[in-house]
N, C-alpha and C positions, 0 to 999 in steps of 0.2 A: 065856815071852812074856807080857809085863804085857798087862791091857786097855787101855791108855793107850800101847804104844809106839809106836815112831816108827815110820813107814813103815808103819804097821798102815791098815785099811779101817776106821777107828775112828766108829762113830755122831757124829753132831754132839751136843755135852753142850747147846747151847743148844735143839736143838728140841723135848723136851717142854713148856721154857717157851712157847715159841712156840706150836708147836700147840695145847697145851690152852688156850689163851685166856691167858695173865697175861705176855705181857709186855706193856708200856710205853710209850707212843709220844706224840710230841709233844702229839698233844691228848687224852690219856686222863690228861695231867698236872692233878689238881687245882690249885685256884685260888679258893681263895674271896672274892667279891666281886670276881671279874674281871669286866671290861667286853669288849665284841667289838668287835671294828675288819672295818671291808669298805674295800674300797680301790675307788673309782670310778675308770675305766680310760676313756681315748681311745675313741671309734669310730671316729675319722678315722685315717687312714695318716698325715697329714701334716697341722697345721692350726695358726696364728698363735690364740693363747689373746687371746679381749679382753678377757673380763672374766666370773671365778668369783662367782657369787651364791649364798651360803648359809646366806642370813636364813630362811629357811621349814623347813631341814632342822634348823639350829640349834635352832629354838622348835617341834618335834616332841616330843610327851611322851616322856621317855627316852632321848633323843640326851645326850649330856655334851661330845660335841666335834666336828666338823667342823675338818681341819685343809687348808690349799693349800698351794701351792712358797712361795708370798707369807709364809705364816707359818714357814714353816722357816727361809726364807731371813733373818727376822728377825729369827731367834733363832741366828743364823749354823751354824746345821745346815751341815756342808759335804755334797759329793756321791759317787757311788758311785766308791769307782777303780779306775782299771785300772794292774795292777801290776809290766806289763812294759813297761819302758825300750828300745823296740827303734828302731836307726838303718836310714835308708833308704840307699840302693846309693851314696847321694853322698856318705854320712858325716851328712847332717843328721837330727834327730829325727824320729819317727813323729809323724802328727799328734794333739796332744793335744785332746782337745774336750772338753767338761761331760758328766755324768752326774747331774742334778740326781733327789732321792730323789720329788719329785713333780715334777712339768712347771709352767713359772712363766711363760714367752712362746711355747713351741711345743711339741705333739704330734708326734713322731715317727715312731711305729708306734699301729697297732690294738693295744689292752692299754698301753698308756700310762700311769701313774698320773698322774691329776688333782686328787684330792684322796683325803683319808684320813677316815672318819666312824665313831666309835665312841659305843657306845651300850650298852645294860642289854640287850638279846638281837640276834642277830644279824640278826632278822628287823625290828626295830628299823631297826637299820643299814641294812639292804637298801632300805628305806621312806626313810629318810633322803634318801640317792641319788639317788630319784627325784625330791627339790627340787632338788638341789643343779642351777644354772643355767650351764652354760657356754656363753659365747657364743662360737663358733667360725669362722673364714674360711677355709675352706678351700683350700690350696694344692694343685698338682702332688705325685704322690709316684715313687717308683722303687722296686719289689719285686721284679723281675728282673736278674737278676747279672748277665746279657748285657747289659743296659743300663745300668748304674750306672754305669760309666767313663768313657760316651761325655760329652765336652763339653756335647751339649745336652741331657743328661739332668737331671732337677730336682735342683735341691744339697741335702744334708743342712747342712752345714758351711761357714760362709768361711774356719774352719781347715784345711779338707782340699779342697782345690780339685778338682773331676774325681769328687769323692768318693773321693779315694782315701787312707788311710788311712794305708798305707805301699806301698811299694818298695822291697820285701829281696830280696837273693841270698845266694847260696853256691855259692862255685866261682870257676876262674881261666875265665872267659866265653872269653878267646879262644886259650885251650889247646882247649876246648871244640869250639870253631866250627873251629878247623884240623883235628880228627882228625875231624872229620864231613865236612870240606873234603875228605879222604881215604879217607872209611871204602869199603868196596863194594858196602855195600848203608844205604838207611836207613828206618826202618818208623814212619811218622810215625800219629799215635793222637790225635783231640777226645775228650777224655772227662768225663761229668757224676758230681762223690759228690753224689749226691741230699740236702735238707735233713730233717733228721728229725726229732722229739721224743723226748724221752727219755723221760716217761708211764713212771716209778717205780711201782709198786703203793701206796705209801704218800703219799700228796700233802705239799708243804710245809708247814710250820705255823710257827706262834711264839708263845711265853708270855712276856712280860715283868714283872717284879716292879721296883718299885725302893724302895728301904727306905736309910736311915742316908747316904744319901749315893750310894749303890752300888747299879747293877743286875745282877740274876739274869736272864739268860735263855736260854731253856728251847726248844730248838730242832734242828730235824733234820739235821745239818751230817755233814760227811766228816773232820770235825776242827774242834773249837770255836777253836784256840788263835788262826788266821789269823782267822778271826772279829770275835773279842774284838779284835787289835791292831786290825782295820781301822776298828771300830765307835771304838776310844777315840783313834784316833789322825787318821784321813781325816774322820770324821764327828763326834763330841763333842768333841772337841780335849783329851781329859783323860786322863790315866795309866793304861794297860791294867788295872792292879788296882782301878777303878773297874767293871771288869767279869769276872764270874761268867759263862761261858758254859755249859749241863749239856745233855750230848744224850744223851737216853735211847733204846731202840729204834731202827732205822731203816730202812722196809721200800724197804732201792735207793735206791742214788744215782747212778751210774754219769758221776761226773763232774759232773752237775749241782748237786748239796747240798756242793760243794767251796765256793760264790763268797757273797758279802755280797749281800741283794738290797733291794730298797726296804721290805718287809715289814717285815725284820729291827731297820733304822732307825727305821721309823715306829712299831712296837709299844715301841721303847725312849723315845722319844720323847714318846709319849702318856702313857705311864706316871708317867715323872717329872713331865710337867704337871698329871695328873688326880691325882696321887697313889694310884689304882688300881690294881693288875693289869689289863695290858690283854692280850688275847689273839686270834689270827688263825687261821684258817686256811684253803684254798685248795680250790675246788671245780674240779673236773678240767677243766673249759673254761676254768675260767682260768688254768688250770696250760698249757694250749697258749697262750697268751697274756703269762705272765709266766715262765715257767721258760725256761734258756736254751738252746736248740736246739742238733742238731750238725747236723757234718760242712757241705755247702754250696758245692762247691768249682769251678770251669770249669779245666781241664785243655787244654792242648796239649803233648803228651808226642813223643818224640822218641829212638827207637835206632838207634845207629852199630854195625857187625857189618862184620868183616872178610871175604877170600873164605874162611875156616874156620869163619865163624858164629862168631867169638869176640867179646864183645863189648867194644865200643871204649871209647863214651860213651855218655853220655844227655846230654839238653840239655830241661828242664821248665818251663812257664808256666804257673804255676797263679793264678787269681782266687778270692780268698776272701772271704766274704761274713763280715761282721763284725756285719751289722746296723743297728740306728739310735745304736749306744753300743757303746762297748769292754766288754764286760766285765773281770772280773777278770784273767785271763789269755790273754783271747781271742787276740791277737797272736801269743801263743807256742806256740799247735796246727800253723797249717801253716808255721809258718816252722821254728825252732828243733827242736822235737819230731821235724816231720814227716821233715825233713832226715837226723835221725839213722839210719833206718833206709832210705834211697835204695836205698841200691846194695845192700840186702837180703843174699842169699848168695851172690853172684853177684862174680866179679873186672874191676871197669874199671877203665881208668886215667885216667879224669877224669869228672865229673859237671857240671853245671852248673843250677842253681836260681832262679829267680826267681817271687819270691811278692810277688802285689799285693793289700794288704788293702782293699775295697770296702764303702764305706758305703751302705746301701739300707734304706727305711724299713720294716723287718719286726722280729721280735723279735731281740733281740740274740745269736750263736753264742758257744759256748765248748767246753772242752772236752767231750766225749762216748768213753765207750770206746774205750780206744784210742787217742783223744787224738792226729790227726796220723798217727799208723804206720798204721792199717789205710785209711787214703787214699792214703799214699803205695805199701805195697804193694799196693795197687790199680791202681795206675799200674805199677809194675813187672812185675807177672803177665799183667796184659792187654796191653801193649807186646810181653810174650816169644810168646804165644801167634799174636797179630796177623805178628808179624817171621818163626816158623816157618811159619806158613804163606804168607805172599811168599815165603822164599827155601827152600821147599820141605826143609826137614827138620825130622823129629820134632818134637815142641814136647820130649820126654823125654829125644832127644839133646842137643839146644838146650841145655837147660836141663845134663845132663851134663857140658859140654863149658864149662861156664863158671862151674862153680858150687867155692866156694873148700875145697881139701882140708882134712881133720885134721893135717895133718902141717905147714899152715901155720898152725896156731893157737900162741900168740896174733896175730893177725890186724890190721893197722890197715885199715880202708876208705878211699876216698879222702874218706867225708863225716869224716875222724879220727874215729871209734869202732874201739876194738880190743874184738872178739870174745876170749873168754876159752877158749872153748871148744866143739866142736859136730862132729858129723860127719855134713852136712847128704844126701849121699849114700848114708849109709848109712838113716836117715828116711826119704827120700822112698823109698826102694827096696820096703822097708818098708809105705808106704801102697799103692805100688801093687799088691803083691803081697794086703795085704790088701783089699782094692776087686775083686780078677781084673780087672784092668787088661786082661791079655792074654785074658781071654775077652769082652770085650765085642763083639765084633763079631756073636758068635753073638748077642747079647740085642739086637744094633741090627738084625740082621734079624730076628727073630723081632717086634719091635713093626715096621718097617716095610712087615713082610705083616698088619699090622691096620691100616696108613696112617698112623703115630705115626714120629714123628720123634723119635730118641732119642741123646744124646749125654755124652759124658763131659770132665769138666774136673777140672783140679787147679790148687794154687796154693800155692806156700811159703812163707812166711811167715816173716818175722822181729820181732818186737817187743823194743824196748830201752824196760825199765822205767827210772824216774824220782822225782823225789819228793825231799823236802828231805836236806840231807847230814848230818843227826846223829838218831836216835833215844833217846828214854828208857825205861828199865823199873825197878821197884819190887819190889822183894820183902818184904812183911810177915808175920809169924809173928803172926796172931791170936789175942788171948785165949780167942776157941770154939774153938782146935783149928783152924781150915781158914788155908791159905796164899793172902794176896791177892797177885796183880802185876797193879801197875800200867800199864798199856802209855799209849804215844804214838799209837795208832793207833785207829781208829773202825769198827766192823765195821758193815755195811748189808747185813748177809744173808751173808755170806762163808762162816763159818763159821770165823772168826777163836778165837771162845774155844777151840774144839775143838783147834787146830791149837799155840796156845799153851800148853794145858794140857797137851799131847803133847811139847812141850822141856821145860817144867821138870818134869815125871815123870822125863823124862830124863833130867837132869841133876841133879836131888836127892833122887832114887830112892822120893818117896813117893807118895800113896796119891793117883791123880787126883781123884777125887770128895770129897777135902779141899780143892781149887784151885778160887780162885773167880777170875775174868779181871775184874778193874774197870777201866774207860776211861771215859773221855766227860764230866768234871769239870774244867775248866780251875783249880778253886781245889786240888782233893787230888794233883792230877797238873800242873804246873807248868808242866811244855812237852812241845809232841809235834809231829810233822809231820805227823798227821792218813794219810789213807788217799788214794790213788789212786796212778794212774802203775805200777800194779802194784807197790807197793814194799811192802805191810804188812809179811809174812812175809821175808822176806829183812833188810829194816830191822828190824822187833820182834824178829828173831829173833836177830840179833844183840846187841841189847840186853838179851834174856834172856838170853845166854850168860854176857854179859859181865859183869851184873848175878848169876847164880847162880854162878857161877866165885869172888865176892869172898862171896857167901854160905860158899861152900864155904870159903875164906880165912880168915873170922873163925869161922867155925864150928869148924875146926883149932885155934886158940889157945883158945875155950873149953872144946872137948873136952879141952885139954890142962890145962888150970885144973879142971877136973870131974876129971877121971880121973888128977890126978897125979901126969901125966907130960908130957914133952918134946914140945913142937910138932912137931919134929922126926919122931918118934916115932910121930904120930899118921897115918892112913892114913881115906879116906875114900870105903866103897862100897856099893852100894846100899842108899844112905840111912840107910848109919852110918858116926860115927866109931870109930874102932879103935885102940888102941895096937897095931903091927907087932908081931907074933909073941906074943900073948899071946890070950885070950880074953877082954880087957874090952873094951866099949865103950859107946855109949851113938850111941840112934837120932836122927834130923835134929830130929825132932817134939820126943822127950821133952827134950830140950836147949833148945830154943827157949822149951817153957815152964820149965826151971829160969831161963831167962838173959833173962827180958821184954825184948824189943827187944835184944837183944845181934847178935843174927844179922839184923835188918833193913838193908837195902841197897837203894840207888840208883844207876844207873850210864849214859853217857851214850855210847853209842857211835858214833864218826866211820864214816860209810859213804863208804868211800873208790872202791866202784866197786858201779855198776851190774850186770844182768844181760841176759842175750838170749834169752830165750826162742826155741823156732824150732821150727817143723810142716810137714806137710802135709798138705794139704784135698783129700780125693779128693771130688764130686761127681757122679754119674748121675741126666740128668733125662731125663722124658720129654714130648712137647709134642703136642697137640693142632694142625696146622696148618690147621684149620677154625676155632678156637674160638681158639688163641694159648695155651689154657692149660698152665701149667708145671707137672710133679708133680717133686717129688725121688724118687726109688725105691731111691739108698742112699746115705749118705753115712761117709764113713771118716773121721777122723783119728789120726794119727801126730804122736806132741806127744814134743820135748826139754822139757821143765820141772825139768832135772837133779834132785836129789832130789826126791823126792815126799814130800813128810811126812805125811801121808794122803791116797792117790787115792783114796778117793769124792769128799773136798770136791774136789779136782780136775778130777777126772771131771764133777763137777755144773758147774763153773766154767766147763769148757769147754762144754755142753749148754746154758748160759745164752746164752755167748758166739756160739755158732753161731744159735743161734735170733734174737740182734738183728740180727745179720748176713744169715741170710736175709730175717729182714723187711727191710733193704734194698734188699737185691737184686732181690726178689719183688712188694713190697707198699707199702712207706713212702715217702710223698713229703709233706711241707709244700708246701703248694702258696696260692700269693696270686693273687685276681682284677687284674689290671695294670691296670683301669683306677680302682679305688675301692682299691687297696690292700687291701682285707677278706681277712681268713684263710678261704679257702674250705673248708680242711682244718682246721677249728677243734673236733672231738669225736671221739670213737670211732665213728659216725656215718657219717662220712666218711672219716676215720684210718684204715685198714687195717693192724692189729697182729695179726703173725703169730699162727693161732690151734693148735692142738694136730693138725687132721688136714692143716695146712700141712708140718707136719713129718715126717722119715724117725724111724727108731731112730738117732740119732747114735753111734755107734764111735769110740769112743775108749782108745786104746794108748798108751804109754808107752816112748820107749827113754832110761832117764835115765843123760845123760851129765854126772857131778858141775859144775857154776860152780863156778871155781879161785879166784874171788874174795870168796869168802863162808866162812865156817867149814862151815854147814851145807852149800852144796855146792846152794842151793836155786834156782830161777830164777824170777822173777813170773810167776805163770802165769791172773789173773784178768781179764785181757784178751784173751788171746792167740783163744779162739774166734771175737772178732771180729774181729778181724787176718786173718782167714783165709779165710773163711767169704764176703764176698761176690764177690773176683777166683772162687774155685772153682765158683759158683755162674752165676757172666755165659762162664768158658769154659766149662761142659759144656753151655748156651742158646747160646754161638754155635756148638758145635761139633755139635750136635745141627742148626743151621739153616744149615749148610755148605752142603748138597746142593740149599740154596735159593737159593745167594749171597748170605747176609745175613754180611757182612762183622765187625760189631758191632752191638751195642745197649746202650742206655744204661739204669741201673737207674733206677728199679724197673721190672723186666722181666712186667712186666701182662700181662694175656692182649690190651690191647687196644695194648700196642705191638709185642709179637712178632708179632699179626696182620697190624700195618703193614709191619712189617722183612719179614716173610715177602712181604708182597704186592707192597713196592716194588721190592725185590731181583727177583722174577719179573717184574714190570713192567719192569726193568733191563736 
């Protein structure tokens, strides 16, 4: 067994760099004779711009530029876009509105950019600023969801009347409404996915260079390549080969360093005008301010159950908060995305979907882990949990009794996703037996003669990865001896090289600590579809197959030129070729440097289907009902991520994922004062992010059952903890506050709302 093989508990190759201090990161990127850019940002939620003055910040010793919307828009700068085309329930377009990279007649949101001032130090800049004169009128704003729709709520838009954004479904509505017209029992559910920031350990940055014609920039992205098009295409109007996108280190992105932001524009922008390196980067309050928020959603959920508890329908009305602007693919979280994984594991025969996107003056949502699925199964697990307990059985027969066999895989849902593969009963069986499921009653009396209210929850989980449909990878035989591949994809802490360097050991039987993983250079690597949606490893991995497979291909004909003999003839295994039955051959290495670039390969592979990931989340919380406060005291999961190509990185992915998940559920809320629009929740301060004695020892097991539609056999699994992790987390909180009649509670489940639920319930 190599140090390097597959399915091994292999160290991560990147963490010594990391740890001992030398890697890389957007702003450790030299620059010489760069200028610093600060971005002067709104304080109003909402406010009609009269008029920018910034004659005094200008003639500051050290300033070079002060830049407003006024001068972009004069230099025909276009604006940020959003890059999903989605039509509403009547066939007509979503509404399109502006995205201007600074604000030119109205403020939006707190964190707004208003203008852009760069300078010789940063602290320069900061100074700057505080000339810089905006005269502002301030308008009505709306930062609450529940209000955004209503008619006489203040308008964002006269493109989106109501505020409202768009108007999608998914489903035949009135197959829908008759089997509920029918069903025998129905378990209706309001439910809030709380707003939350995503606060990466690594903040935003950007470095822009512009030389010959063409900009380099140097920046912390989930993939440079959507970037670059969007910069040279939406915004400079000029040929994507005018831009160099390089993203070196990247500490977390989790969906947010996917999108184009105002930053990214305005350091390219300064650049070319000043003819200097300009450079930015992002201090953490402004990071709650400018980075794109998740999740946000208002919920009326709705299960149909026949007199066998089999279930019929669902029928869903979700309000999604979209913000003061689209972002990049904001539209397509709860619609499209979220859709895919509805009916989770479970067999109905109709669903029904309606998603309303809501414009409200606060930072703008986009994607966040998870991306859509672990909302939607949040909706599904609290719905089964809610329904079991109306029609009085098990929530673990419930769930039994509906949940889709092995023997009917390949599987279509009614949301069309066919499951490839899963045997989701034998998993959960699985977690509970790991949790002592069946012994907890003894552990719920034993805290309820201390006066703790102690309960257990679970939650299944399904996530269907995503992500562009073709990958690239690079195979070069370097002149020092080590083997570079290239990948399409951008690691942010994954532990990507590790997992990479573990297929091609594999497949061209040499020496890992020869393999170097290079990514993140839009000019040496030509195209990639970048990283999220849980697709790295599945997608790169293919493209390493595919790409070492024609290695191995031309590598045959040279062996055969070397040694001889007949292509035919030639055989090739652990990392030599061989003439068949003879004892010549010659190793992968020493061939590569006979034959310079002979054996170098590129290769582009069609990812013709996704994967499904699928778990379950066992849950034990204990609760204070004096205090409201919540302790977890164990938590299990039981994860399909079919092949595991190394469970530690695995293993750690999931420990990531449960932990943003509990802070959901527990702790995390964005939260806006309604009458001034101000971000109340604007620091860590305030921010309540899950801290270390917040957490159980997370348990995490593996039953992998191979994805038939991949070579490898692998399933995305860099999401899937938070997919899971907060339904698990709100049932074992309500099932623990059963005995009080708290029916539900909405996350973040605080010590000062379980106090209420608990007190109103007995009030009840």
């Amino acid at each position: 067994m190599t140090k390097f093989g597959m399915a091994q508990p292999v160290r991560r190759v990147e963490d010594p760099r990391l740890l001992l201090g030398h890697g890389r990161y957007t702003d450790d990127v030299a620059a010489p004779g760069a200028l610093f850019g600060y971005v002067l940002r709104s304080g109003y939620a909402a406010a009609r711009i009269l008029k920018v003055d910034a004659t005094d910040a200008r003639a500051l010793p050290g300033v070079a530029a002060v830049y407003t919307g006024a001068d972009l828009a004069a230099d025909g700068i276009g604006g940020l876009p959003c890059n999903i085309p989605l039509k509403n329930r009547d066939g007509s377009p979503r509404a399109s509105v502006p995205h201007p990279v600074l604000a030119v007649d109205m403020v939006r949101h707190v964190g707004d950019p208003v203008a852009f001032i760069v300078a010789e130090t940063i602290q320069i800049a900061r100074d700057a600023a505080e000339l810089v004169m905006v005269d502002y009128d301030g308008v009505n704003s709306v930062t609450e969801l529940a209000d955004a729709l209503d008619p006489s709520a203040p308008q964002l838009w006269p493109e989106a009347p109501n505020n409202t954004a768009f108007d999608w479904d998914f489903g035949d509505k009135a197959e829908v409404d008759a089997l509920f017209a029918s069903a025998h029992h129905v378990t209706k559910l309001n439910l809030v996915n709380n707003r939350i920031v995503v606060a990466s350990m690594e903040a935003r940055a950007a470095l822009a260079v512009y030389e010959n014609d063409r900009w380099t920039l140097t920046t912390n992205t989930q993939g440079g390549w959507g970037i670059r098009n969007m910069l040279a295409e939406a915004i400079f109007k000029v040929d994507p080969k005018a831009f160099r996108v390089i993203t070196p280190d990247v500490g977390g992105g989790f969906g947010m360093k996917l999108f184009l932001y105002a930053e990214h524009v305005l350091v390219c922008y300064a650049a070319r005008k000043l003819g200097h390196p300009v450079r930015w980067a992002s201090e953490r309050s402004e990071a709650f301010l400018s980075d794109t928020h998740g999740r946000d959603h208002l919920s009326q959920a709705e299960l149909a159950l026949d007199k066998d508890g089999k279930f019929i329908a669902m029928r869903i009305r979700t309000v999604a908060n979209m913000g003061a602007y689209l972002s990049n693919f904001a539209p397509l979280i709860p619609t499209l995305l979220g859709a895919k994984v509805l009916a989770s594991i479970y067999d109905f025969k109709a669903i029904y979907l309606n998603v309303l996107g809501a414009f409200t003056n606060t930072v703008p949502v986009d994607a966040y882990r998870g991306a859509g699925r672990p909302e939607s199964n949040y909706l599904v697990e609290r719905l089964i949990d809610t329904a079991a307990a109306e029609v009085e059985i098990d929530r673990i027969e419930l769930r039994m009794r509906n949940i889709v066999p092995p023997s009917a895989m390949p599987y279509t849902t009614v949301m069309k996703q066919t499951y490839d593969s899963g045997d989701f009963a034998r998993v959960m069986k699985a977690a509970l037996e790991r949790a002592d499921w069946a012994g907890f009653p003894v552990r719920q009396a034993a805290a309820a003669k201390l006066g703790k209210r102690r309960g257990i929850g679970l939650a299944y989980y399904l996530e269907a990865t995503g992500g562009a449909p073709t990958e690239r990878a690079e195979i070069k035989f370097a002149e020092d001896g080590f083997v570079d591949v290239y990948v399409g994809t951008q690691s942010t802490g994954q532990g990507h090289e590790t997992a990479y360097v573990q297929l091609t050991v594999d497949q061209l039987g040499i020496d890992g600590d020869k393999v170097r993983i290079r990514q993140g250079d839009t000019d040496t690597i030509p195209m990639g579809g970048g990283t999220g949606g849980a697709r790295s490893l599945y997608s790169e991995g293919q493209a390493i197959l595919l790409t070492a497979a024609s290695v191995i291909e031309k590598g045959k004909a040279e062996a055969g030129e070397y040694l001889e003999a007949a292509v035919a003839d030639i055989e090739f295994t652990a990392g030599k070729f061989s003439v068949v039955g003879t004892d010549r051959g010659v190793d992968i290495m020493t061939l590569a440097q006979v034959k310079p670039g002979a054996l170098d390969t590129a290769e582009i592979a069609k990812i013709d289907a996704h994967t499904f990931t699928n778990g379950c989340h066992v849950a034990e919380v204990e609760i204070d009902p004096e205090t409201g406060v919540v302790a977890i005291m164990k938590y299990v999961v039981i994860d399909d991520v079919g092949k595991a190509v190394n469970p530690m990185i695995v293993r750690g992915q999931v420990h990531g994922g449960v932990a943003q998940g509990v802070g959901q559920a527990l702790l995390e809320r964005v939260s806006y004062d309604q009458e001034s629009g101000q971000l109340v929740a604007g620091s860590f301060m305030d921010y309540a992010l899950p801290r270390a004695d917040d957490l159980p020892d997370i348990e995490v097991e593996f039953i992998e059952i191979p994805c038939t539609t991949n070579p490898l056999g692998v399933k995305g699994a860099g999401e899937a903890g938070a997919v899971g992790s907060p339904p698990a987390v709100v049932n074992a909180i309500v099932d623990a506050l059963k005995v009080d009649g708290v029916r539900t509670v909405d996350m973040p489940a605080t010590p000062e709302r379980v106090w209420e639920a608990i007190n109103h319930a007995r009030a009840a």
